[in-house]
N, C-alpha and C positions, 0 to 999 in steps of 0.2 A: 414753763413756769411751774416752780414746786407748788406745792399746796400752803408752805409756809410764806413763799413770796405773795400768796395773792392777800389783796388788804383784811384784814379781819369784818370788816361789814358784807365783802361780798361773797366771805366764805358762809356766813350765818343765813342771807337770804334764797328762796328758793320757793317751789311747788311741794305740799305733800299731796299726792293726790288720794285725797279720802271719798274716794268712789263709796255711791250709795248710800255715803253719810248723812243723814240730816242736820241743814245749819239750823241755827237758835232763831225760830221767826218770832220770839218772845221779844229781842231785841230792840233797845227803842233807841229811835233816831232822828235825827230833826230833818225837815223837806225842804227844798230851796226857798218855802214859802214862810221858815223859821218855825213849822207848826211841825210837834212832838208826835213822832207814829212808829207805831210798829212794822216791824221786816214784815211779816206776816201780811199785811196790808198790800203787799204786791204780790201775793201767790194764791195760788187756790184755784185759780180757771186758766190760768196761762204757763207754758215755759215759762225761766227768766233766764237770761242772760245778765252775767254780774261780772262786773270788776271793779278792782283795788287801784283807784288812782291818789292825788292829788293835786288840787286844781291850782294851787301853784308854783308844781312842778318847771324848772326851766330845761327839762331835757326831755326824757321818756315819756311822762304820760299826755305833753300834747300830744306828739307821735301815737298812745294808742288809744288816743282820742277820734284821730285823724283816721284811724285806718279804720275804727269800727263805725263809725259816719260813713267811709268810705265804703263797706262791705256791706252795711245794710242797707245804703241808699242801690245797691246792685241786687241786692232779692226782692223776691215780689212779693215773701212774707212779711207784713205790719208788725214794725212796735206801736202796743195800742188796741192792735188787735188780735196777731196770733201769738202774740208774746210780748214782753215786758221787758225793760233795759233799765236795770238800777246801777249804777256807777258811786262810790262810797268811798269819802276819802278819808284815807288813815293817817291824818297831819289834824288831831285832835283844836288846834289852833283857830282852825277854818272854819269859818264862819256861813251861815246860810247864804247871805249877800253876794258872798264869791260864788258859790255854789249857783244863785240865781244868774249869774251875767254866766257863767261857763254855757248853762244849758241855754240861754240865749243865743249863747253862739253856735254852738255845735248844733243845736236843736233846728237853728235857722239854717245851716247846711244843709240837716236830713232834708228838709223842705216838704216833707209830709205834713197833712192835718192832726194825723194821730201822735205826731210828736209830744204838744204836749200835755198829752193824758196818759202814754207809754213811754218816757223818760224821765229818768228819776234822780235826781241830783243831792245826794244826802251825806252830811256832815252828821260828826258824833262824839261826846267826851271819850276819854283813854276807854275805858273800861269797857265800854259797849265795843266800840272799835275792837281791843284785845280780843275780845270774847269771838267774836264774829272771826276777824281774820285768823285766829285758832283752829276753827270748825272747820274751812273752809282751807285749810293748808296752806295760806299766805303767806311767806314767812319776809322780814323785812328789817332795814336796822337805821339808826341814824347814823351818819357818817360826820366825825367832828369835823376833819380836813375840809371836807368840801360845804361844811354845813348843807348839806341835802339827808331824803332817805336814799339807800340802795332798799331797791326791791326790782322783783322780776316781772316781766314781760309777760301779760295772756289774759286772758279772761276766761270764767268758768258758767258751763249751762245746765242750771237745773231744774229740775221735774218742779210740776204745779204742786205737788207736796215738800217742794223744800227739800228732793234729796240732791247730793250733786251726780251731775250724771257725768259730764265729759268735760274735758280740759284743752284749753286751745293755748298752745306757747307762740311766742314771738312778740315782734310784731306787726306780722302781717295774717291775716285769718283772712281764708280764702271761701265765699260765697259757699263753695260745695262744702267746705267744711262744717261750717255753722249751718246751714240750711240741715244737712244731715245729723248732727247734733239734736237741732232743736226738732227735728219730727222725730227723734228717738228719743227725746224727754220726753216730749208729749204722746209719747206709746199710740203714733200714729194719727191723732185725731187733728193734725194740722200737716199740711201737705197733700201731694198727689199718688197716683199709684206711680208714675215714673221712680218717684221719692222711695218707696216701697220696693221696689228692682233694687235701684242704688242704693239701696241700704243692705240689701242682700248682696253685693257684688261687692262693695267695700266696706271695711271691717276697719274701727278703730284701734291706732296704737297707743295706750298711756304713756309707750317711752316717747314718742314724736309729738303724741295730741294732734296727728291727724288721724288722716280716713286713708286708707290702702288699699287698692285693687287687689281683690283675692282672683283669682287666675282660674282655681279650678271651678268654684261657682257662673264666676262670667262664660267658660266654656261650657260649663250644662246647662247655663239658660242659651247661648248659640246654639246649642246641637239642638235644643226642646224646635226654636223659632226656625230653625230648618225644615225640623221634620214636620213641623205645623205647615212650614212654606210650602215645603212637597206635596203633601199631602191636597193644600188648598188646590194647587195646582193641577195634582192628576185629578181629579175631582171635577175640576171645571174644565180640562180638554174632556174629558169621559164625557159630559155633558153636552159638549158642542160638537161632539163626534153623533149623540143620537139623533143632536137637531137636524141635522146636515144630512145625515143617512136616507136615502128614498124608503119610499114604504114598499113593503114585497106584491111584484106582479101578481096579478090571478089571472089566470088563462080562462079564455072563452073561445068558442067553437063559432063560427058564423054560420051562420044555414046553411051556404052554398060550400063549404066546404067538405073535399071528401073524405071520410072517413079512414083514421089511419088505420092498418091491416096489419093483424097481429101477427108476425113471421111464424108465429108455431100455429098458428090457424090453417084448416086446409085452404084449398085454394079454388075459389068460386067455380061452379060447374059451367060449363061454356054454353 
């Protein structure tokens, strides 16, 4: 298909990825609870994970509703507690009320406690919306034919400062993806040292927006944990070889025995 065949909405919509941007946390926006806050209100001590849906979407955004329920309920990292999930819909229309029953639903999926004080369901007039989905390379159109939006597939994870750090397409985001995302927002202070390896062994692609095994990293940390193995190992037979070892004889003379006779000594007189 040419480029002029494909429809005009979905040649407009798309990802810019403004890595290292900071969005606008000046931003105000209403909460599921109809009360007026700022973006800002959700960062400062935590990653967030952010995406662009709308809650009365009849196609795509249950789908990536569904699958990020789906992907967070499989890590053992907290929304809540080692990170924050704001979801903001760009269908100016929408009302808090909608926004309230979405995160009932979806929130009663995750089926965690920390749901909800780390899920965030937020509706917004055009302008704030604009502004926001701007910074954040959103890009999106309405579509007359179908009366829908076209817009695209992912979600975006950024630093406690509001910059964006990594971009996840599709819709499906895979546990290691996101999980190594969000300890690399967080410049480490959430996660484990496993996480720490695997952040060194795989490297993000901004063409794919995943994570990619780097080959030759993962081959110098094997050869390091070989020679560590080796090593451990001669080290602990070396050790069971001294236990084992008898302790060296000392020779002793008995009274009654006779004395041995030096061959180059004379030879006793008769």
């Amino acid at each position: 298909m040419t480029a002029s065949a494909v429809p005009r909405p979905l040649r407009e919509i798309g990802f810019d990825q403004n890595l290292d941007q900071l969005i606008p946390l000046d931003v105000e926006l209403n909460d599921e609870q109809g009360r007026r806050v700022r973006l800002g209100e959700y960062f400062g001590a935590r990653p967030v994970v952010l995406a662009f849906v709308y809650y009365d979407c009849p196609m795509l955004c249950p789908m990536i509703l569904g699958s990020i329920t789906s992907t967070l309920g499989v890590l053992s990292l907290d929304a809540g507690r080692e990170f924050e999930l704001v979801l903001v819909s760009f269908d100016p229309r929408e009302t808090p009320a909608l926004a309230a029953a979405k995160k009932a639903e979806y929130a009663g999926r995750y089926g965690r406690p920390t749901a909800q004080t780390g899920w965030h369901f937020l509706t917004g007039d055009q302008p704030s919306i604009a502004r926001l989905t701007r910074a954040a390379g959103f890009r999106y159109a309405w579509d007359e034919e179908t009366a829908q939006f076209a817009h695209p597939t992912g979600i975006v994870v950024l630093t406690p400062e509001g910059r964006l750090a990594r971009y996840l397409f599709g819709l499906e985001y895979g546990p290691r993806d996101l999980r190594l995302a969000l300890v690399e927002a967080s410049a480490g202070t959430i996660g484990t040292a496993v996480d720490t390896v695997l952040l060194y062994c795989y490297h993000y692609d901004p063409m794919t927006g995943r994570y990619g095994l780097v080959v030759m990293r993962t081959l110098r940390i094997a050869g390091a944990a070989t020679v560590l193995a080796l090593t451990a190992f001669i080290a602990v037979m070396v050790r069971r070889d001294r236990r084992m070892r008898p302790p060296a004889a000392v020779g002793h003379r008995h009274p009654s025995a006779s004395p041995i006779l030096d061959r180059h000594a004379p030879p006793p007189e008769p």
